[in-house]
VOGU-3710 file (C-alpha; in Angstrom, 3 decimals, decimal comma):
1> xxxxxxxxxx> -9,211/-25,940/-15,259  -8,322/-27,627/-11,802  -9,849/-26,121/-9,009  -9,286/-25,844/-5,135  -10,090/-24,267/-2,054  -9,653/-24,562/1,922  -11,042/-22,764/4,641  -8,568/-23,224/8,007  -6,686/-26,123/6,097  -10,225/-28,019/5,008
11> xxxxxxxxxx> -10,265/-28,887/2,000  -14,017/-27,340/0,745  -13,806/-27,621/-3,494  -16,518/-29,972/-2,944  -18,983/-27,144/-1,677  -17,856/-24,546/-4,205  -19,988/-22,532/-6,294  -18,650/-19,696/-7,857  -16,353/-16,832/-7,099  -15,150/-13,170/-8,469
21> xxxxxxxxxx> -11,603/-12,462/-7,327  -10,018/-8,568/-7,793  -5,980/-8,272/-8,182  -5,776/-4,168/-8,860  -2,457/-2,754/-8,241  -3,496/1,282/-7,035  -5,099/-0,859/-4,007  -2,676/-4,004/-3,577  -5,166/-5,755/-1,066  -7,174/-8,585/-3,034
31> xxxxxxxxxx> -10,138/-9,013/-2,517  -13,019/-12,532/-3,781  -16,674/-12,748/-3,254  -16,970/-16,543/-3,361  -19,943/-18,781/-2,600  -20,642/-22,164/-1,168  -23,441/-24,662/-1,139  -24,701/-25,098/2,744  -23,826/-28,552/2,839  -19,868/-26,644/3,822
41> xxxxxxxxxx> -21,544/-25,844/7,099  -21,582/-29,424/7,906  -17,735/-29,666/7,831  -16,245/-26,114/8,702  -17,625/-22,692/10,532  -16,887/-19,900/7,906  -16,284/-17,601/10,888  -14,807/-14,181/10,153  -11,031/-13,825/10,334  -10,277/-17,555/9,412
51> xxxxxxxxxx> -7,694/-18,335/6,626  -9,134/-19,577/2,873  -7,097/-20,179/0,184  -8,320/-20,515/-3,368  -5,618/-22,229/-6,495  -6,157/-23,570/-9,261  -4,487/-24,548/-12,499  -4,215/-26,843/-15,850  -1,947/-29,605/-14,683  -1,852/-28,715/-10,791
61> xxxxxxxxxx> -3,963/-26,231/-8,826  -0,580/-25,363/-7,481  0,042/-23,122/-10,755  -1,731/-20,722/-9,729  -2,855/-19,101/-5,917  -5,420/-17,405/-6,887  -5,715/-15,965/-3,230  -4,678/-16,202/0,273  -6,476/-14,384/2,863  -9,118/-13,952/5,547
71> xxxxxxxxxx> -12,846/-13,696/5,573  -13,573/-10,649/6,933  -17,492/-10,654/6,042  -20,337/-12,989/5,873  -23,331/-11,867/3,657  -26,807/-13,375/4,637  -28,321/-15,986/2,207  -31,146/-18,268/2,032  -29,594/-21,509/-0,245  -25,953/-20,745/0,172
81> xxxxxxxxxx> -22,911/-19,184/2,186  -21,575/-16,170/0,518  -18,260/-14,352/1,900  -16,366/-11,584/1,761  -12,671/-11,953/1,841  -9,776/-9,558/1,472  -5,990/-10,158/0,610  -3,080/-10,983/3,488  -1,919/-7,220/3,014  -4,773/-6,388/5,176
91> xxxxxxxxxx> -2,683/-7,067/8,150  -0,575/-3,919/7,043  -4,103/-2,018/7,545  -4,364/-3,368/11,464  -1,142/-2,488/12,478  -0,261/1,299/12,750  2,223/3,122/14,791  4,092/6,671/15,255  7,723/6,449/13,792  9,935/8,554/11,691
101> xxxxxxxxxx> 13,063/7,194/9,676  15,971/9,505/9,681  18,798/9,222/7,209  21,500/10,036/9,512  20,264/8,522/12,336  18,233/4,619/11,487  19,307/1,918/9,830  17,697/2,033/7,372  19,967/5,438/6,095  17,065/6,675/4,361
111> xxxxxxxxxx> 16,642/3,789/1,820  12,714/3,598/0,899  13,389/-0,289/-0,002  14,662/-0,654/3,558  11,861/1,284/5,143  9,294/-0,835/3,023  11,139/-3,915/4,554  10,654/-2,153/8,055  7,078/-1,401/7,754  6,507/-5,210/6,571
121> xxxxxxxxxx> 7,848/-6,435/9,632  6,287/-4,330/11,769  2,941/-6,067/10,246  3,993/-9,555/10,428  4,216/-9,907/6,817  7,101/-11,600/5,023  9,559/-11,274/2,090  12,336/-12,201/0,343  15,913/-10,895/-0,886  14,569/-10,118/-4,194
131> xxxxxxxxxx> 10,636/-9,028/-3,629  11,687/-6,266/-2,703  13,865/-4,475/-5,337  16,017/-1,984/-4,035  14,703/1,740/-4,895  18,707/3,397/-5,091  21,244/4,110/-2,802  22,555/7,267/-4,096  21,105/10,553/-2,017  18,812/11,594/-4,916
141> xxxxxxxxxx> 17,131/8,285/-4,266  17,107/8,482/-0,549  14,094/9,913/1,754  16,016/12,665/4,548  12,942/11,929/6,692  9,807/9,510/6,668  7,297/9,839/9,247  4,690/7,569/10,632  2,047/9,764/12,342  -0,559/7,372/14,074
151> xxxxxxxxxx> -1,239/5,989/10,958  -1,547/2,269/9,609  1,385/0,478/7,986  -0,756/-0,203/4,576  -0,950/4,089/4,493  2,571/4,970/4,648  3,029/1,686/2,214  1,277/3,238/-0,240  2,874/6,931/0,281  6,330/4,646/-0,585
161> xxxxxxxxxx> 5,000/3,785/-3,641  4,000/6,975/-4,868  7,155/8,869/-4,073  8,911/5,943/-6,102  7,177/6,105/-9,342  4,078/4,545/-8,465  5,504/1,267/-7,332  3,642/-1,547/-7,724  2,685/-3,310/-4,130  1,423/-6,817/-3,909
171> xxxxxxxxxx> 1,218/-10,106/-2,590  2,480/-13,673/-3,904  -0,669/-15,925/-2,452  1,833/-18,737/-3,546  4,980/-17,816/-1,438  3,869/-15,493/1,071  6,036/-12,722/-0,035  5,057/-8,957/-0,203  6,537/-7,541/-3,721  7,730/-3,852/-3,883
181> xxxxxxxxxx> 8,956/-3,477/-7,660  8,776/-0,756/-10,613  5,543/-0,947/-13,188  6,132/-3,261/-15,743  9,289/-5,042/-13,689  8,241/-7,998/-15,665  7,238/-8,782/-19,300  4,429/-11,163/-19,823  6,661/-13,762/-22,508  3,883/-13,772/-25,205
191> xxxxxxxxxx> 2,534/-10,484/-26,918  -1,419/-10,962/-27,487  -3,028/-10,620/-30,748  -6,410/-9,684/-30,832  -8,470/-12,062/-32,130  -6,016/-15,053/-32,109  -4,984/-14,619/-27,720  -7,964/-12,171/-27,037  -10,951/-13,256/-28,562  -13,174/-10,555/-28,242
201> xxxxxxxxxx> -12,205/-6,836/-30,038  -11,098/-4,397/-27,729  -12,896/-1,281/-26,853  -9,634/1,017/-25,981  -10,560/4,350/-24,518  -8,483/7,312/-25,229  -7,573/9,869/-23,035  -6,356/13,669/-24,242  -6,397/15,499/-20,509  -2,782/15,203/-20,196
211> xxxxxxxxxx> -1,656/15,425/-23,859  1,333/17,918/-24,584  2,296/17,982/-28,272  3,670/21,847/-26,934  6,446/22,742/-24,823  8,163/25,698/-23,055  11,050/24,854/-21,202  12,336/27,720/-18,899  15,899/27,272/-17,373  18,476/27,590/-19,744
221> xxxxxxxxxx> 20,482/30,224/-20,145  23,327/32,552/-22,360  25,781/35,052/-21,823  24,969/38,476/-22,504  26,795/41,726/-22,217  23,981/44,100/-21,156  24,251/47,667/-22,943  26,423/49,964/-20,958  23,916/52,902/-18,700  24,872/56,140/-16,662
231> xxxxxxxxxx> 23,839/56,091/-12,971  23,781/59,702/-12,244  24,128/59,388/-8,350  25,246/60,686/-6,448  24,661/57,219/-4,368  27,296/55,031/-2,556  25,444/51,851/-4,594  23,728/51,689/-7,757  21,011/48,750/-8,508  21,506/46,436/-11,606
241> xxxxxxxxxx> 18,795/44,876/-13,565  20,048/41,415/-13,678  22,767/39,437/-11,563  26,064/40,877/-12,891  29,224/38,170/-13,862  31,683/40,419/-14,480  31,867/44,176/-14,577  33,152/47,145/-16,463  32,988/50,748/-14,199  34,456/53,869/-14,827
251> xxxxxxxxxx> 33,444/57,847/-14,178  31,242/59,672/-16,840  32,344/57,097/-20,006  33,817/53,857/-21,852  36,927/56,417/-21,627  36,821/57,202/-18,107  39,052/56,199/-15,341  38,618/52,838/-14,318  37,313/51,901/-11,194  38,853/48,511/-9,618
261> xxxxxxxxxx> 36,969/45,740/-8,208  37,228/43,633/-5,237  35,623/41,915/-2,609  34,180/42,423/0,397  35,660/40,216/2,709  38,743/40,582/1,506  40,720/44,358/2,163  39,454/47,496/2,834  36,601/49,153/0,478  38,206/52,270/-0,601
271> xxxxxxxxxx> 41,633/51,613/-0,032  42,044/48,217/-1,638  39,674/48,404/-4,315  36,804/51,042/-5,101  34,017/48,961/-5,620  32,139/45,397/-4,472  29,498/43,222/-6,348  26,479/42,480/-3,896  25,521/39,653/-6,031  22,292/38,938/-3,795
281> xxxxxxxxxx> 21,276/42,141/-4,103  22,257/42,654/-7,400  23,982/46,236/-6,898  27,478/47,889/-7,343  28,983/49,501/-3,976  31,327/52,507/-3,389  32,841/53,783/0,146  31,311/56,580/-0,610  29,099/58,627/-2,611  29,438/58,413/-6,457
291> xxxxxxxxxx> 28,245/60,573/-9,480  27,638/60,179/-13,042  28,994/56,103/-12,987  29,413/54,072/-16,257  28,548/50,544/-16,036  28,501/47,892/-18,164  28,760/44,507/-17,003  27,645/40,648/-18,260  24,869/38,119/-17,146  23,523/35,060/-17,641
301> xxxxxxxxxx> 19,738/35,915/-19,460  17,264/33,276/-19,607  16,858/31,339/-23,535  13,410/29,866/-23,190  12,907/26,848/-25,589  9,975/25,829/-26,939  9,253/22,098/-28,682  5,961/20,749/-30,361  5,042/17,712/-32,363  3,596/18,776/-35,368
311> xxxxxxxxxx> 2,105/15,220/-36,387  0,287/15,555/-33,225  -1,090/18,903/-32,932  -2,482/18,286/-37,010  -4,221/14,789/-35,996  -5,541/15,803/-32,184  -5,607/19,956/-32,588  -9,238/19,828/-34,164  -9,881/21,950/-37,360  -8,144/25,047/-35,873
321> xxxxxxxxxx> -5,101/23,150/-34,928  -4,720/24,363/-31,550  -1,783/22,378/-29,699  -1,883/21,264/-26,146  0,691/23,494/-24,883  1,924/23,657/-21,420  4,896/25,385/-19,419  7,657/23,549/-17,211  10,568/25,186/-15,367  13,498/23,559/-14,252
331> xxxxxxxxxx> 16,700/25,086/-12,090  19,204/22,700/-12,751  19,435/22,397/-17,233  23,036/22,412/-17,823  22,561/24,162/-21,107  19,896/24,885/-24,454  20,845/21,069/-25,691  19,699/19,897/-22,334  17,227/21,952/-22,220  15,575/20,727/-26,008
341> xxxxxxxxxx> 16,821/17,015/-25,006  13,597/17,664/-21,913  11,490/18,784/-23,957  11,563/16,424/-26,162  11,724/13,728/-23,679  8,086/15,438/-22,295  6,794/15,308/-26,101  7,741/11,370/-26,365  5,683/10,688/-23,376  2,555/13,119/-23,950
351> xxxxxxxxxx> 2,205/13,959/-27,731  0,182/10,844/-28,244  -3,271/10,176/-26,277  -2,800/7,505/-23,158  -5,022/4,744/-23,925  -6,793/2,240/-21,310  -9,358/-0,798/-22,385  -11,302/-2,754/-19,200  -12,563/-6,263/-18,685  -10,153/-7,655/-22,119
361> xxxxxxxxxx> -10,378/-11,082/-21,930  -7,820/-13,828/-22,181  -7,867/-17,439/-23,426  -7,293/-20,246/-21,331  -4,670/-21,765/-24,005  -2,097/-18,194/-23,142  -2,541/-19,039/-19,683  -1,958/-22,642/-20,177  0,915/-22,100/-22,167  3,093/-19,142/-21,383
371> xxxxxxxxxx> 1,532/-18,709/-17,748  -0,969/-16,539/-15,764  -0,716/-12,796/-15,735  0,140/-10,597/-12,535  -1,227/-7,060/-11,917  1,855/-4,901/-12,783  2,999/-6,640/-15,853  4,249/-5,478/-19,054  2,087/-7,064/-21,708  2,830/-6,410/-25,681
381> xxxxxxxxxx> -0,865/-6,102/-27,787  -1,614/-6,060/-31,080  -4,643/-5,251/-32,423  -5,110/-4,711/-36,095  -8,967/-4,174/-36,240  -8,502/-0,985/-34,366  -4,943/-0,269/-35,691  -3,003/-0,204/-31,678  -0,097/-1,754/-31,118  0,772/-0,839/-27,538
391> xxxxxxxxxx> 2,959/-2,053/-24,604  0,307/-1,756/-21,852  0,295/-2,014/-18,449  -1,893/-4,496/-16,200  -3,720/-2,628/-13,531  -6,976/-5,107/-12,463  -7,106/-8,605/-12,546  -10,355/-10,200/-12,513  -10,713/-14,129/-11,945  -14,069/-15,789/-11,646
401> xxxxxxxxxx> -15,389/-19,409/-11,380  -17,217/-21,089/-13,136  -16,987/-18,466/-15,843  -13,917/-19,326/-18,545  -10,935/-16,709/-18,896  -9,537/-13,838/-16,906  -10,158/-10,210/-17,866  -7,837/-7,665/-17,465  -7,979/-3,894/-16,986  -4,686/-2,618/-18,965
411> xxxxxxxxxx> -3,760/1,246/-19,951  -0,146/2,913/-21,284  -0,066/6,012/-18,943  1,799/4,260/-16,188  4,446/2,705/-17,988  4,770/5,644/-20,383  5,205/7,998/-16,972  7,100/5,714/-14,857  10,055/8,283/-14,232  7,747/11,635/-14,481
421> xxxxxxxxxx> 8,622/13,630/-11,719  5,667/15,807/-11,157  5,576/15,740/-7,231  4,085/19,051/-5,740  7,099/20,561/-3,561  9,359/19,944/-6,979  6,647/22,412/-8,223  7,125/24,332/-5,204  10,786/24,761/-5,164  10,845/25,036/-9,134
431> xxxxxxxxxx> 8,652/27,952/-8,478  10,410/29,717/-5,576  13,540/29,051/-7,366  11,988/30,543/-10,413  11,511/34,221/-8,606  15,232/34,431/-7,807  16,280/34,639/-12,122  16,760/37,565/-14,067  13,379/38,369/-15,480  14,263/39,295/-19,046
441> xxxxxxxxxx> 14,163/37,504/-21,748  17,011/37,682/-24,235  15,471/35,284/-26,994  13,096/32,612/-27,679  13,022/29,559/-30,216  9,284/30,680/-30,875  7,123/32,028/-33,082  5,125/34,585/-31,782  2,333/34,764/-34,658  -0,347/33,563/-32,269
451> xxxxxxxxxx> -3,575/35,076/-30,809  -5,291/34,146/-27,829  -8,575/34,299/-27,156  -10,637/34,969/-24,100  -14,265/33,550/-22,774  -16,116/34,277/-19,879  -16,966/31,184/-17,534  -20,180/32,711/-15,776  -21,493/35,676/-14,608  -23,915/36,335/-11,387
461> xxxxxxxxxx> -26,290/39,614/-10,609  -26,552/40,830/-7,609  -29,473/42,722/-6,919  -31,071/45,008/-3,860  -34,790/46,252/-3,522  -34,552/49,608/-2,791  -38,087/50,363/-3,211  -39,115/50,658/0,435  -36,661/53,027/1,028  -36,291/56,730/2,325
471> xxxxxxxxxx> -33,457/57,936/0,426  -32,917/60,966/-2,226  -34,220/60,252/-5,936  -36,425/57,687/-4,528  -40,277/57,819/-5,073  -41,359/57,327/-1,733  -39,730/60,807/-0,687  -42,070/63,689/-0,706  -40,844/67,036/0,776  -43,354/67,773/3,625
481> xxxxxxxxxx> -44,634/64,105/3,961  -44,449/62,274/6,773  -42,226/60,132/7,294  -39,513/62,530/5,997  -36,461/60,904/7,461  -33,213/60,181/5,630  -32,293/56,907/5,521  -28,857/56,197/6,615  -29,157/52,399/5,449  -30,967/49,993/3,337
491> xxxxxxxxxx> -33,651/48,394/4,170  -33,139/45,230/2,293  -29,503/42,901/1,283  -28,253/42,192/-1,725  -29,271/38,994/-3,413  -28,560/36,946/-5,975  -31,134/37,278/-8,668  -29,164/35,903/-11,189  -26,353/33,130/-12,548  -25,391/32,997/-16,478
501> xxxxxxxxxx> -23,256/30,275/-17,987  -20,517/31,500/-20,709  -22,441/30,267/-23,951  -25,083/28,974/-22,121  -23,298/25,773/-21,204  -22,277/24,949/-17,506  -19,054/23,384/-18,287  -17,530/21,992/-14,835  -14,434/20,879/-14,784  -14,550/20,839/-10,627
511> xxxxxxxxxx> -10,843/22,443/-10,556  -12,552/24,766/-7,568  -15,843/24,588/-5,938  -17,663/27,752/-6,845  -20,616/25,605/-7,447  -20,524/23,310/-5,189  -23,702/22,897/-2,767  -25,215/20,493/-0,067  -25,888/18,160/0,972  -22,398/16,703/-0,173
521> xxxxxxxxxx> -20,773/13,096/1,188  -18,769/12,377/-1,809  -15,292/13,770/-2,611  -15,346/16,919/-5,114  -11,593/16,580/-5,482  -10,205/19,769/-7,312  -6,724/18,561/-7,773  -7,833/15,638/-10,051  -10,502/17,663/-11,268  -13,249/14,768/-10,310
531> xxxxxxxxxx> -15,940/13,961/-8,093  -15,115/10,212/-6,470  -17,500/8,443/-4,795  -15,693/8,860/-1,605  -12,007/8,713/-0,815  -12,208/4,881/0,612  -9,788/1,990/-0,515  -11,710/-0,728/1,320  -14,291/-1,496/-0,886  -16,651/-1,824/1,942
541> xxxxxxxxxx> -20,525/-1,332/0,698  -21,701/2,186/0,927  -23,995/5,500/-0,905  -22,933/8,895/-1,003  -24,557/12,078/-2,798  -22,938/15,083/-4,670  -25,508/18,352/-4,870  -24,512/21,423/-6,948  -25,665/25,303/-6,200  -27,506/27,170/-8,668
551> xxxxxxxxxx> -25,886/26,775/-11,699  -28,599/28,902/-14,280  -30,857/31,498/-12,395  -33,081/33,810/-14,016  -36,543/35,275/-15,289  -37,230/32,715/-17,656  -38,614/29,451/-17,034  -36,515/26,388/-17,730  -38,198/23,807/-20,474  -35,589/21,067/-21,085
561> xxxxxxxxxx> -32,079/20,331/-19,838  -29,442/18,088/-20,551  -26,708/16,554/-18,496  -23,479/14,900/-19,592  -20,236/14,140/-18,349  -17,648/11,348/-18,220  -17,519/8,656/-15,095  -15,997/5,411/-14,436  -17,899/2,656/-12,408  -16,131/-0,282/-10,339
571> xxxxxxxxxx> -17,790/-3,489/-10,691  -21,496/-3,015/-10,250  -21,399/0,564/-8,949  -24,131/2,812/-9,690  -24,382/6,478/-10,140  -27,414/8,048/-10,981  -28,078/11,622/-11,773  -31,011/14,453/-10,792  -31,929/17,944/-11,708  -33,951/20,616/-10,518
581> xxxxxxxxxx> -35,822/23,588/-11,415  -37,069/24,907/-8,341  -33,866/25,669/-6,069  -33,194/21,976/-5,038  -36,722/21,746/-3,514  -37,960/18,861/-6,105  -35,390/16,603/-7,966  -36,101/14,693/-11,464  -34,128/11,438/-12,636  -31,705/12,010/-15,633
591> xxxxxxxxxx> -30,546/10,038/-18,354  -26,946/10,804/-19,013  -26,752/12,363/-22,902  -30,622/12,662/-23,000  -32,639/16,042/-22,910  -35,183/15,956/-19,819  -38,740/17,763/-19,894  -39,893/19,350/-16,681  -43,435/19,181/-16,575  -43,794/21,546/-13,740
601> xxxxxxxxxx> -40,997/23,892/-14,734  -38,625/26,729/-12,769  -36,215/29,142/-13,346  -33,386/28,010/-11,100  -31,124/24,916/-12,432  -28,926/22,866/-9,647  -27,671/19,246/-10,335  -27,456/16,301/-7,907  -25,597/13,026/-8,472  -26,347/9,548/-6,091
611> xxxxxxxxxx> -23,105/7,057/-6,193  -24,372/3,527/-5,228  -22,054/0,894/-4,780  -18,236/-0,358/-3,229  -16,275/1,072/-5,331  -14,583/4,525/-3,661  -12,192/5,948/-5,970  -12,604/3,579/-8,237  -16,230/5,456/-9,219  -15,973/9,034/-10,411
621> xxxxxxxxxx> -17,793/11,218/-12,847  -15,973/14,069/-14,535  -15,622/16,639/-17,169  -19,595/17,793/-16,720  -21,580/19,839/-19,399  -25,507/21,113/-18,604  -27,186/22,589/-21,462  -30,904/24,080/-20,720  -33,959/25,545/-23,134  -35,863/28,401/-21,888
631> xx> -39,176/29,781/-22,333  -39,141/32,059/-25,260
//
């Protein structure tokens, strides 16, 4: 493959040695480690900020811009010049401002296409008519408000894309444009067959966290006449279980005179009509003092409806064939059919597990022939040793030289999810929203032949030594001894003396942080439910640590442990893991999966994990499990 590179318009290819370049679309800034022979020092000044483009290609090395930015680091070396560089976006990180967009009041009426257009001027960075694609006009797709708080233009870039769908944001290094387009806007032209396009097998990772093969929908509705009561009064309003429609009222009985309705704003109460509905409020009102009213009235009562995939729950519900059920509530389902049509519109995307596979390489002969890949693309695979045929999504891009063929980092959850609406003030207003229905439930497509079972997470003991004490039923009180003094206190706190794990296994999920300890510089992050090496995008070089609490505290000496638990590592990140038996005083090296002897052992159990490495949230650990032996 042609090959070429300048640094401030020189051409250097000559002086090239190798180079790693990163295309990942979460991040949209690219970033290349690439390395030079010294003699380039002879013709150019690598300084920091300069311009250095890298193409390359099979006919021309204008097929393919590899990248186009600015050195921005220069690492020391002995035999060679090795730099840092990062992407043209990075000029969205310099510039930052306080703004707000209104939609009533800028020009940009609330369109988030427009804004991102706004926000890429205000950086210096260009586009074109159609890099851009336009995220709706209608008001469901505009933003009421936008607001730029001191904060850099690359930030609120990045909030854009996530209130559209996870947008994908990059940059053409061949035309200078900044693209703003759905996942999988385009469709690589050639599906890839494993073992004929990708020559290596694919190791696909599965992932069951999010599965649903079970479904409650709450928000539809029916008509129900609610079985007629006697309020005996006497009261000038009577309360009503559930929002009334219409409304049947009459003295004593169904035969009794019939009381006319009206409403409040329009006559007099108890001339015009005898009675009002207070719909708010959900109560019947007289002029005056009633006894001994019959009312029966109708209201809309909530039909839950609830969905599952049986061929799921039998192939991923273990030998018990427990589903992965889950709840959603919606205030605006028109009816049961729309109701079921949601459901099974949430079963489609979740009953089967999302699947991801890293570093798949592709041949040179694809690229040659049907064109290079771009983070964000659609691509069709087939593989037949492992039985997936998927339509995956790129996410990372990695290009290197002199090493043959790209890898790519591809998964199916963001193309599967690309119009799941799971923000959390939808939650919020679902929820509110949710507190304002009638509570009742008239019916359910369900069957209620289930049982549900319980288990403790962990217990702690708390105890206090009372034994110095002067109090009654204590030994140290002796009538007629000195000192005989009643206590009015203890002498001693309460301590913690002990911490048991439900079935002996600390199973963290880190959804809270009642085990969290010091010292702690990474991000325990309880709404993903993992610990990320820290919460940076700029893959700048750096350590942090993550230290538990006391997670197994007792009498007995601890023999062996174990530590497991699931992570993900960027490039050449690191994370190594630690325990100790002697309340955090002395730490021990850990082999994921592998049992640990302590030779000097302790009776209190606390975990410690050391992230080395560039890769922020790009390295996490997860889903943690400690098992321990104890002295018998």
């Amino acid at each position: 493959m042609l090959k070429y590179v300048e640094i401030d318009g020189i051409d250097v290819t000559d002086y090239l040695l190798k180079y790693t370049c990163f295309d990942e679309w979460r991040l949209a800034i690219s970033i290349i480690d690439i390395e030079f022979s010294t003699a380039i020092l002879d013709y150019v000044t690598p300084s920091l900020s300069k311009n250095i483009v890298v193409k390359r290609g099979f006919a021309s090395v204008e097929e393919d811009y590899v990248f186009n930015g600015q050195i921005i680091q220069r690492k020391p070396s002995a035999d060679r010049v090795v730099l840092s560089c990062k992407g043209q976006l990075i000029e969205a990180i310099k510039a930052g401002r306080t703004k707000s967009w209104d939609k009533d009041i800028d020009t940009e009426a609330g369109v988030g296409s427009e804004i991102m257009k706004s926000l890429c001027d205000h950086s210096g960075l260009s586009y074109s008519s159609t890099s851009i694609v336009s995220t709706g006009t209608t008001d469901s797709d505009k933003l009421v408000k936008f607001v730029q708080n001191d904060e850099d233009d690359f930030d609120r870039m990045n909030e854009l894309s996530q209130i559209y769908n996870n947008r994908v944001i990059r940059f053409d290094n061949k035309t200078g444009y900044v693209h703003f387009e759905p996942a999988g806007y385009t469709t690589y032209p050639h599906p890839l067959v494993v073992g004929v396009d990708i020559p290596a097998q694919i190791k696909w990772k599965e992932n069951m966290e999010q599965m649903i093969n079970k479904v409650k929908i709450l928000g539809a509705t029916v008509y129900d006449k609610i079985n007629p009561a006697v309020f005996a009064g006497p009261a000038s309003d009577f309360t009503l279980s559930k929002t009334p429609e219409d409304t049947e009222v009459r003295q004593d009985n169904a035969a009794g005179a019939l009381y006319v309705r009206g409403q409040k704003s329009i006559g007099t109460l108890g001339t015009d009509f005898d009675y009002y509905v207070d719909v708010e409020k959900k109560k019947i009102v007289f002029a005056t003092d009633k006894s001994n009213i019959w009312i029966r009235y109708g209201a809309q009562v909530p039909m839950p409806i609830t969905l599952k995939n049986q061929t799921s729950i039998d192939q991923y519900g273990g030998p018990d064939k427990t589903p992965h059920f889950k709840r959603f509530s919606y205030t605006d389902i028109k009816d049961i059919a729309d109701a079921e049509k949601r459901g099974r519109a949430i079963l489609n995307k979740y009953s089967t597990p999302f699947v991801e596979a890293q570093n798949v390489p592709i041949k040179d002969t694809v690229l040659e022939t049907y064109g290079f890949i771009k983070v964000g693309d659609l691509i069709n695979i087939t593989d037949d040793f492992s039985g997936e045929t998927t339509s995956a999504f790129v996410k990372i891009i990695q290009k290197t030289y002199p090493d043959p063929m790209d890898k790519i980092t591809i998964g199916d959850e963001i193309w599967r999810t690309e119009d799941w609406q799971t923000t959390q003030m939808e939650k919020l207003n679902l929820l509110f929203n949710e507190l304002n229905k009638n509570e009742d439930i008239l019916t359910s497509v369900f069957d209620l032949n289930r049982t549900t079972t319980y288990g403790r997470r962990y217990m702690m003991r708390y105890t206090r030594d009372t034994s110095p004490d002067y109090l009654w039923g204590n030994t140290n009180w002796t009538w007629g001894t000195a000192p005989a003094i009643w206590q009015l206190a203890y002498t001693n706190a309460i301590v913690l003396s002990g911490i048991t794990q439900g079935n002996n296994i600390y199973v963290e999920k880190f959804y809270d942080e009642d085990f969290k300890g010091t010292p702690f510089t990474s991000d325990w992050n309880t709404t993903s439910g993992k610990v990320y090496m820290s919460t940076r995008t700029d893959y700048q070089e750096h350590n942090t640590v993550a230290t538990s609490g006391s997670i197994f505290l007792g009498n007995k000496n601890i023999v062996t442990a174990t530590l497991n638990c699931t992570e993900n590592k960027f490039g050449n990140d690191r994370i190594n893991y630690f325990l100790s038996v002697d309340g955090r005083a002395t730490w021990h090296q850990v082999t994921k999966g592998t049992p640990y002897t302590f030779a000097v052992q302790g009776n209190d159990l606390s975990w410690m994990a050391v992230f080395l490495g560039n890769g922020g949230i790009n390295t996490y650990f997860e889903d943690m499990r400690i098992t321990r032996t104890v002295v018998v």
